[in-house]
Residue frames relative to the residue before (quaternion, step in Angstrom):
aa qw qx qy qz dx dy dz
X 1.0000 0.0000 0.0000 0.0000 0.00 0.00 0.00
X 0.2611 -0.8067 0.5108 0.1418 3.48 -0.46 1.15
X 0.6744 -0.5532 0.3751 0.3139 3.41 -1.22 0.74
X 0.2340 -0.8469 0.4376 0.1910 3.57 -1.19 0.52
X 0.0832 -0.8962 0.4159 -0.1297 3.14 -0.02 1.40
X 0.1851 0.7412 -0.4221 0.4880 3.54 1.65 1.38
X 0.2521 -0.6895 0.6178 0.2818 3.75 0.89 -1.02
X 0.6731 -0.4085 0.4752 0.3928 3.71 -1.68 0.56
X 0.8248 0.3156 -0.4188 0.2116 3.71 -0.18 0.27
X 0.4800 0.6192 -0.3567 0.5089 2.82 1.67 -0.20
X 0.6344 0.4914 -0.2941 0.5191 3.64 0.95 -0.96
X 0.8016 0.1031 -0.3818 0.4484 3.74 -0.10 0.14
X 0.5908 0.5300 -0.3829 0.4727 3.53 0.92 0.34
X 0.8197 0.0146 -0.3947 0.4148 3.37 0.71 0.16
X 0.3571 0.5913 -0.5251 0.4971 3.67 1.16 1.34
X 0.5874 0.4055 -0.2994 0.6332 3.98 1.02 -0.07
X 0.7056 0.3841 -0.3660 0.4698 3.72 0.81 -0.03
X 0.5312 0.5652 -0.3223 0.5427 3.24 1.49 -0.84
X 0.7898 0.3168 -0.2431 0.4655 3.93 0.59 -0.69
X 0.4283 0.5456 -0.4760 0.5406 3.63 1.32 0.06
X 0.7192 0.5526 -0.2311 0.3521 3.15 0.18 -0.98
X 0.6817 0.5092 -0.1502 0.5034 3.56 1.15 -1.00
X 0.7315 0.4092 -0.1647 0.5200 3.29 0.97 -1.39
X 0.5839 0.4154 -0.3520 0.6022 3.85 0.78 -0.68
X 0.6743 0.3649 -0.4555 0.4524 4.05 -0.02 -0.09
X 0.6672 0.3967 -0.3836 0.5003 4.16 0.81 -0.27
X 0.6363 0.5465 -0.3328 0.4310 3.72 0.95 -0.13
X 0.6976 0.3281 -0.2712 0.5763 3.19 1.19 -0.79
X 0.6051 0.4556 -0.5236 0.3900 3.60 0.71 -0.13
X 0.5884 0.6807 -0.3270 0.2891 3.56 1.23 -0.48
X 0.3659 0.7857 -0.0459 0.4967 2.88 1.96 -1.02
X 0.8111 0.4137 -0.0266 0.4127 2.97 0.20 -1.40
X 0.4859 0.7191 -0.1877 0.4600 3.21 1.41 -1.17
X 0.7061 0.6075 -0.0381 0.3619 2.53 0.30 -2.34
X 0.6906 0.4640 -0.2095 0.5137 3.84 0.63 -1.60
X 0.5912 0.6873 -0.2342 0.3511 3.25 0.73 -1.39
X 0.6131 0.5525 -0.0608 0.5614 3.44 1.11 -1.55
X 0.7750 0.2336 -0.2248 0.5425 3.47 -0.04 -1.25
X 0.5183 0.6167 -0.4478 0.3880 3.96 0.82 -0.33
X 0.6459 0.5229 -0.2615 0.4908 3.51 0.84 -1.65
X 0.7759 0.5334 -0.1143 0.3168 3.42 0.21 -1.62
X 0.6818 -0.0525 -0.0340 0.7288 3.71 0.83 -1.17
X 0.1996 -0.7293 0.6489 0.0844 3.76 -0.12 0.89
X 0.6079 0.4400 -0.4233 0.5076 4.31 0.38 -1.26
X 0.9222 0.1220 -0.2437 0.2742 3.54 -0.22 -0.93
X 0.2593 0.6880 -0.5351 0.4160 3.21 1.35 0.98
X 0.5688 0.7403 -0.1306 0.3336 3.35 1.02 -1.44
X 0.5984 0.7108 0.1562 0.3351 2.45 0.91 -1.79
X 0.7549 0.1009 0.1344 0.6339 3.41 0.09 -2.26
X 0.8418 0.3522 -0.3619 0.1908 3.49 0.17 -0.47
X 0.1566 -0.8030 0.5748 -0.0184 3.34 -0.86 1.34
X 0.6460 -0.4716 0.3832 0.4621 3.38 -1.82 0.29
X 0.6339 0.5486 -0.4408 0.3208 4.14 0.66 -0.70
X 0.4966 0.7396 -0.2317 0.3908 3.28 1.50 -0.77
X 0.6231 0.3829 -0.2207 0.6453 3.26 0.76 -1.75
X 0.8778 0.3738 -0.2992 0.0162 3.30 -0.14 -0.44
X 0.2385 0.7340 -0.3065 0.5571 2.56 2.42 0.33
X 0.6507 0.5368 -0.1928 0.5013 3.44 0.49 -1.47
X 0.7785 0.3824 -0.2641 0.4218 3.57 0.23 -0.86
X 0.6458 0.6336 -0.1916 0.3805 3.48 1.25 -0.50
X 0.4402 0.5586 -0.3198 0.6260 2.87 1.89 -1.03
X 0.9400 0.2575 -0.2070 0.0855 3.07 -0.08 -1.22
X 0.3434 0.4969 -0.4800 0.6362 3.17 1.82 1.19
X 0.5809 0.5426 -0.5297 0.2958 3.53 0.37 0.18
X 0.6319 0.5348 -0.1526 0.5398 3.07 1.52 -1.46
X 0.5269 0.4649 -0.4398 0.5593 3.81 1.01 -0.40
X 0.5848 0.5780 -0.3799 0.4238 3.81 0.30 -1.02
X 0.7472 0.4372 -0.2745 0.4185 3.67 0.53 -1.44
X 0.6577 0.5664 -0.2509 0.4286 3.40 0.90 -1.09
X 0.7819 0.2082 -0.2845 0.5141 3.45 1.20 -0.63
X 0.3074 0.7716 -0.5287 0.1750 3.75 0.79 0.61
X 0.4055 0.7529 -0.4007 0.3287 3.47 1.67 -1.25
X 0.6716 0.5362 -0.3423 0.3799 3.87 0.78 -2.18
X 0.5773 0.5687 -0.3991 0.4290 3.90 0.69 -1.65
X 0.8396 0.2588 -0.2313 0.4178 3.60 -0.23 -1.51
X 0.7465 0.4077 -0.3515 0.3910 4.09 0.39 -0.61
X 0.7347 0.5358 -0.3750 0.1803 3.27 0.69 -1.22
X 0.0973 0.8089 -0.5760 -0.0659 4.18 -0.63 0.69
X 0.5019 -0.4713 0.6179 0.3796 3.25 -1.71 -0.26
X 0.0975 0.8046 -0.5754 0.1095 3.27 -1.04 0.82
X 0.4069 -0.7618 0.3922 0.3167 4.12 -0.51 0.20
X 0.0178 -0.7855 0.6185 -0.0118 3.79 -0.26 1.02
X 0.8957 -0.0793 0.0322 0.4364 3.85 -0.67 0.88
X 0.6190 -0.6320 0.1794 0.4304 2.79 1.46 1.08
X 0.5019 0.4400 -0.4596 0.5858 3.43 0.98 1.42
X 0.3800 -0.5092 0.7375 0.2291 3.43 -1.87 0.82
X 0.2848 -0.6382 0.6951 -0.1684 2.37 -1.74 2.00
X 0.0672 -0.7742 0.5903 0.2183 3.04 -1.40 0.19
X 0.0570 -0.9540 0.2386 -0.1723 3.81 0.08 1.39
X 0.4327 -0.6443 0.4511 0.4407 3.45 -0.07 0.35
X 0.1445 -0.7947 0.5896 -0.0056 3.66 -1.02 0.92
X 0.0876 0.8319 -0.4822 0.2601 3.26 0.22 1.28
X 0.4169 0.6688 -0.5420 0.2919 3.66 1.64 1.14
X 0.8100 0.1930 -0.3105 0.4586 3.52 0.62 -0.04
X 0.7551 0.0796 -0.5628 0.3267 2.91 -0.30 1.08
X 0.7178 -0.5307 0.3750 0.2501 3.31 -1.71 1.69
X 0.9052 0.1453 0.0448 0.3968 3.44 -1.30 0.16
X 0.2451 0.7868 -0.4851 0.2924 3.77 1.41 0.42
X 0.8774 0.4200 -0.1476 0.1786 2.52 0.07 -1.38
X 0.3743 0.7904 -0.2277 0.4281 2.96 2.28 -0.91
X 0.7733 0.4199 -0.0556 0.4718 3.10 0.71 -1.80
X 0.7620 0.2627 -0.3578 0.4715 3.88 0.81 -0.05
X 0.5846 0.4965 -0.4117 0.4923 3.22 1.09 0.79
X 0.7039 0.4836 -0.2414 0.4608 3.24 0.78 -0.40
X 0.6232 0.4134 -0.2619 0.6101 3.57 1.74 -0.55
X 0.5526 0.4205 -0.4713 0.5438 3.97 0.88 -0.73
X 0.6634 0.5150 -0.4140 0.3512 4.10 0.47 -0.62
X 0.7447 0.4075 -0.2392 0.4714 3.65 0.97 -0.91
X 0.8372 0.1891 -0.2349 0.4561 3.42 0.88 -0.63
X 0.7677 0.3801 -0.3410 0.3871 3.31 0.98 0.48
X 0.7670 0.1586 -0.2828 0.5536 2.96 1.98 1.08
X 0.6175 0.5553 -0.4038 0.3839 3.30 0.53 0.08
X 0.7411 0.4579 -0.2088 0.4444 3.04 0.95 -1.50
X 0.6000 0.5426 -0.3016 0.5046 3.45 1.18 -0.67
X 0.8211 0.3469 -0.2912 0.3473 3.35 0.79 -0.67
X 0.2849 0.7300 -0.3684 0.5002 3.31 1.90 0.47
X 0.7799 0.3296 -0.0700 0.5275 3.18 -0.08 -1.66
X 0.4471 0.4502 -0.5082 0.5824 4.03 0.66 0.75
X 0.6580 0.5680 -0.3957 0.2964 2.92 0.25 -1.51
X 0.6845 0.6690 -0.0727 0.2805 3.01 0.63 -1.82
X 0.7820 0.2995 -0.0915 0.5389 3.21 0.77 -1.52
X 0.6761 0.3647 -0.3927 0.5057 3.64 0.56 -0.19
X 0.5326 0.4808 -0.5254 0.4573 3.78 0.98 0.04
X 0.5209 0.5869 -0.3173 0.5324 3.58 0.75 -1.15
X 0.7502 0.3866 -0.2179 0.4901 3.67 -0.02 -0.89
X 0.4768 0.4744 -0.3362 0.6592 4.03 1.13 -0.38
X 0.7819 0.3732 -0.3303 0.3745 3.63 -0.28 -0.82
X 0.5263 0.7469 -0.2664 0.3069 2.88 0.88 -0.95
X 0.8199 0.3097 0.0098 0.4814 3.22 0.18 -2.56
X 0.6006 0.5349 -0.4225 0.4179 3.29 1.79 -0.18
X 0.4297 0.7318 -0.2733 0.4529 3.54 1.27 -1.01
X 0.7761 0.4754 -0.1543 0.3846 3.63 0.13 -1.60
X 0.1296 -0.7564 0.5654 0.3025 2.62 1.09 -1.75
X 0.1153 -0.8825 0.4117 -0.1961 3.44 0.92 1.09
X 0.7807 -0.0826 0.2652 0.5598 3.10 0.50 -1.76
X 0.3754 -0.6505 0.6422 0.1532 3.82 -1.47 1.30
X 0.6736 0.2732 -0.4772 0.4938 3.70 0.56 0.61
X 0.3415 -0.6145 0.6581 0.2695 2.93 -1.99 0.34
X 0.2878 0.6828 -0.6273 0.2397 3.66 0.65 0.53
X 0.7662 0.4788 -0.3387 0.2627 3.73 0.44 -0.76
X 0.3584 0.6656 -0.3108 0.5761 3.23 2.38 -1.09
X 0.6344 0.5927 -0.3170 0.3818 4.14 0.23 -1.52
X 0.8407 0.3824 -0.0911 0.3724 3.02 0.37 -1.65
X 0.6133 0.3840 -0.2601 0.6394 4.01 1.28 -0.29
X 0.5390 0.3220 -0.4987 0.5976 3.86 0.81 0.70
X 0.7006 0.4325 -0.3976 0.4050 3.84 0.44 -0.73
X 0.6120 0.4678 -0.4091 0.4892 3.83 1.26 -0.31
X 0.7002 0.4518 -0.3752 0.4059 3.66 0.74 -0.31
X 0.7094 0.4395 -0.3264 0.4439 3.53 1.08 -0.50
X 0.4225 0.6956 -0.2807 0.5088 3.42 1.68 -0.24
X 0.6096 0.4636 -0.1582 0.6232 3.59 0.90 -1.32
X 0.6275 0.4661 -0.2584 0.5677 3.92 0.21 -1.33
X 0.9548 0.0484 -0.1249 0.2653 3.76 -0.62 -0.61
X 0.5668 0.4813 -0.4526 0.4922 3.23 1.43 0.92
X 0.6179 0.5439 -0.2795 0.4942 3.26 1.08 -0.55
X 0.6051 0.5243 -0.3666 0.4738 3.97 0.86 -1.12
X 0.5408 0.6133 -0.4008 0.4133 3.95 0.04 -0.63
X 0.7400 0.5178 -0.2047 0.3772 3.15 0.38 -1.90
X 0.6899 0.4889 -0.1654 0.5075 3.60 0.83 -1.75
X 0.6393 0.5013 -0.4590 0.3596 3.68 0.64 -1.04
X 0.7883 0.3550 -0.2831 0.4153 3.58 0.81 -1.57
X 0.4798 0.5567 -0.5488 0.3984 3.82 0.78 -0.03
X 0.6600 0.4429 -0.4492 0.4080 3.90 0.30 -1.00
X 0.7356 0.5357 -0.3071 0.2785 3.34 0.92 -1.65
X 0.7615 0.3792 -0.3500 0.3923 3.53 1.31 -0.07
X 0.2090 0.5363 -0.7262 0.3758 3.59 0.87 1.34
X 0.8555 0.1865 -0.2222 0.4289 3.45 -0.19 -0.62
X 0.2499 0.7977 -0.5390 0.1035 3.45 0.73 0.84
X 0.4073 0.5993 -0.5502 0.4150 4.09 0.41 1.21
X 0.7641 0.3310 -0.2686 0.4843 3.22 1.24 -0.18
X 0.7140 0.1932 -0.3639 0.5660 3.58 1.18 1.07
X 0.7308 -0.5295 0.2293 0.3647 3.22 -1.36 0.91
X 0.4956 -0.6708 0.3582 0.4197 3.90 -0.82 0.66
X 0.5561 0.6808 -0.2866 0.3808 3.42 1.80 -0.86
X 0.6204 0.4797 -0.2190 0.5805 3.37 0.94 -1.02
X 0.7862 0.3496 -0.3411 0.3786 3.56 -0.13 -0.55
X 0.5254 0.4917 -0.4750 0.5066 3.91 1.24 -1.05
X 0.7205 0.5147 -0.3718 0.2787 4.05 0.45 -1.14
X 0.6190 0.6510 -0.2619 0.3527 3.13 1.16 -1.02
X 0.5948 0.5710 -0.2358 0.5144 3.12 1.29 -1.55
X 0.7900 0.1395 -0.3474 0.4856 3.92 0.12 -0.55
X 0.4409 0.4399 -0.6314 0.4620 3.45 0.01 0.69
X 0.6873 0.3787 -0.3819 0.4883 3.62 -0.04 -1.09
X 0.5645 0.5496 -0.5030 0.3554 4.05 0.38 -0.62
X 0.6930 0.6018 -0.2383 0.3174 2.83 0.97 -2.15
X 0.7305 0.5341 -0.1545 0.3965 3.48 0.98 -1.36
X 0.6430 0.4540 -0.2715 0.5538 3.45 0.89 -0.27
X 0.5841 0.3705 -0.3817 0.6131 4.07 0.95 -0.72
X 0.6335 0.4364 -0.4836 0.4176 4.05 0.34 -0.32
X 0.5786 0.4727 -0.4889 0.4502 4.12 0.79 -0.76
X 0.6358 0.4710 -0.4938 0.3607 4.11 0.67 -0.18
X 0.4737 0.6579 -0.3135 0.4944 3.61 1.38 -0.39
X 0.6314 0.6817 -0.1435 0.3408 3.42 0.64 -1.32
X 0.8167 0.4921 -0.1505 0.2611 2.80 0.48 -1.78
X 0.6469 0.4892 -0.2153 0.5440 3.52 1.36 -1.40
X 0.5442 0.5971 -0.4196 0.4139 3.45 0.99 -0.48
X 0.5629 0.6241 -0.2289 0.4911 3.25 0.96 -1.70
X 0.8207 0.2592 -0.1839 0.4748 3.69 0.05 -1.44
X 0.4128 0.6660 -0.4443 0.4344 3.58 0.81 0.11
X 0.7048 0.4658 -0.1482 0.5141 3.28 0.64 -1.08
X 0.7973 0.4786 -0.1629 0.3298 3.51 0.99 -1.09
X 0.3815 0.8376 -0.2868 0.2657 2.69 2.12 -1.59
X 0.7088 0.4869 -0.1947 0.4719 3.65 0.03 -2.14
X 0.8585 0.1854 -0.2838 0.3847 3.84 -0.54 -1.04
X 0.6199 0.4698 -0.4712 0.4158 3.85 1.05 -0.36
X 0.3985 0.4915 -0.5384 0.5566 4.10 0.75 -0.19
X 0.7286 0.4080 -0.3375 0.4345 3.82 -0.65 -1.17
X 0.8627 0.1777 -0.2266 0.4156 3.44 0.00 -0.53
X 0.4433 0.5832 -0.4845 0.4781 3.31 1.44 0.45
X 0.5517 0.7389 -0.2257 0.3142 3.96 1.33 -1.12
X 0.6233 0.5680 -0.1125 0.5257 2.68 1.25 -2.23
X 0.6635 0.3404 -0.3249 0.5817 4.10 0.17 -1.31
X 0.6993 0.4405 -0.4585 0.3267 3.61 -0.02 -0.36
X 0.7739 0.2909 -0.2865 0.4841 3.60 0.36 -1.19
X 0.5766 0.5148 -0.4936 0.3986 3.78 1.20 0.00
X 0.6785 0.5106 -0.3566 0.3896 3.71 0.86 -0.11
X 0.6509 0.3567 -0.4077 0.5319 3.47 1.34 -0.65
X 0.5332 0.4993 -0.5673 0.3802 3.89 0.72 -0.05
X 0.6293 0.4923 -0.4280 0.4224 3.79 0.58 -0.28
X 0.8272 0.4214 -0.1572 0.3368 2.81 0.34 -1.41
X 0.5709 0.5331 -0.4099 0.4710 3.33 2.02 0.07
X 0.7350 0.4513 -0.3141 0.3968 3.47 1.35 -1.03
X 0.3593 0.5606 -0.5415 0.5132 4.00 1.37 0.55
X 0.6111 0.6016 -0.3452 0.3813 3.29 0.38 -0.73
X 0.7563 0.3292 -0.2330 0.5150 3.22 0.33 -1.48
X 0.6073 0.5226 -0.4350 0.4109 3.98 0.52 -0.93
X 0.6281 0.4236 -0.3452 0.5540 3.77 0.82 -0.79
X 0.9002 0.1472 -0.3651 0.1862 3.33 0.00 -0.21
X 0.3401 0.6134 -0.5333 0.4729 3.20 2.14 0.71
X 0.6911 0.3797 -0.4762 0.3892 3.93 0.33 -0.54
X 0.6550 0.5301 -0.4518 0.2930 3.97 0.86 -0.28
X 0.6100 0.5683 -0.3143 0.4541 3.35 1.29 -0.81
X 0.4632 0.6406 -0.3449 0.5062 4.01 1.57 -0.40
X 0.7350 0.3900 -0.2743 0.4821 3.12 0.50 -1.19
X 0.6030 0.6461 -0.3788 0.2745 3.75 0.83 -0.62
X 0.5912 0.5168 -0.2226 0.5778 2.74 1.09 -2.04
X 0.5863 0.4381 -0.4844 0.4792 4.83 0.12 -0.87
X 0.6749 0.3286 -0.3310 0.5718 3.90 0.19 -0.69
X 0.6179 0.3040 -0.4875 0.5368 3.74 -0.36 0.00
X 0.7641 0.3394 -0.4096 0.3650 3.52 -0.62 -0.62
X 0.7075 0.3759 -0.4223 0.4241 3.62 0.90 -0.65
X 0.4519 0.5285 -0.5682 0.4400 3.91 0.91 -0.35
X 0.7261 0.4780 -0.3816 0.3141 3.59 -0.24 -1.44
X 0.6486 0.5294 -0.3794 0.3938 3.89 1.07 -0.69
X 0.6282 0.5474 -0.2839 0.4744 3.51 1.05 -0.86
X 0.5339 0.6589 -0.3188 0.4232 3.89 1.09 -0.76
């Protein structure tokens, strides 16, 4: 482990960028998810309701909530001496039970729950395009399992060794400092990933987003017209019977 030699501002400034960075890519994949889903599913009033103020509301939140998640780095992270080297470390002796609590909340809201609600919506979205019958490849099916297992095994590392170092007297210091940058390492690679991932997906999920769209407003245009050819029927039956009575 090589000496740090950045000074305290550099250490919580670029460890709060390192977790900005992490946490704002699982929000916006969540996001994304999310649209995806409500695209497939109600496609008219996707159409419809979604706008650019919208997204951008949405996206803001969700750097706001990346911000919180990475405030923990600003206030804990210090420089400190471990085995006669300058470190640069999370410092979490005065205050009790910190640390507990930003691990256990970066674990629930910056992975579980997110990785729920994927789950969810890209299964929903599978059923869906399978249901319809949307689409004669399974490249798009391929590619929304490779984002969930992408999400699932870069991101799990990271969380496992963060809990595992509240109680980190009861595992070696060697094993746990190693563990930790791999799990870092792995989780900044799932931000790599992703655009790849949708790169690939991008092209056939538009097409079969098109199709469910212009196939719903063709329904929902030709209800229309049937409802208002049978009203204009009835009009024209009630004229003709007024004019007899005249």
């Amino acid at each position: 482990m090589e000496d740090w030699v950045f000074g305290r501002f550099m250490c919580k400034f670029t460890s709060s960028v390192m977790s900005l960075n992490m946490f704002s890519s699982i929000f916006l994949l969540v996001v994304i998810s999310v649209d995806r889903c409500v695209s497939v599913v109600f496609p008219v009033w996707a159409q419809n309701h979604r706008t650019a103020n919208k997204a951008s509301g949405v996206v803001c939140i969700s750097w706001l909530l990346a911000v919180t998640l990475s405030l923990p780095s600003v206030i804990f992270r210090d420089v400190g001496n471990h085995l006669g080297r300058t470190i640069c470390y999370n410092n979490y002796t005065s205050y009790q039970h910190s640390q507990k609590i930003v691990a256990v909340s970066r674990f629930l809201a910056g992975f579980v729950v997110p990785f729920i609600v994927i789950v969810i919506c890209y299964s929903i979205i599978i059923l869906k395009l399978r249901n319809n019958r949307m689409t004669k490849s399974n490249k798009p099916l391929k590619v929304m399992s490779a984002l969930v297992a992408a999400f699932f095994v870069c991101w799990l590392p990271y969380h496992v060794f963060v809990l595992l170092e509240i109680n980190h007297e009861h595992l070696e210091h060697s094993i746990l400092i190693s563990g930790l940058k791999i799990g870092t390492s792995m989780a900044a690679a799932n931000s790599f990933l992703n655009p790849v991932l949708y790169v690939f997906m991008g092209n056939d999920f538009k097409r079969k987003f098109k199709s469910s769209v212009l196939s719903k407003m063709e329904n929902a245009m030709g209800e229309e017209g049937r409802t208002t050819s049978r009203y204009l029927s009835r009009s024209s039956s009630m004229d003709g019977r007024a004019s007899t009575h005249i």
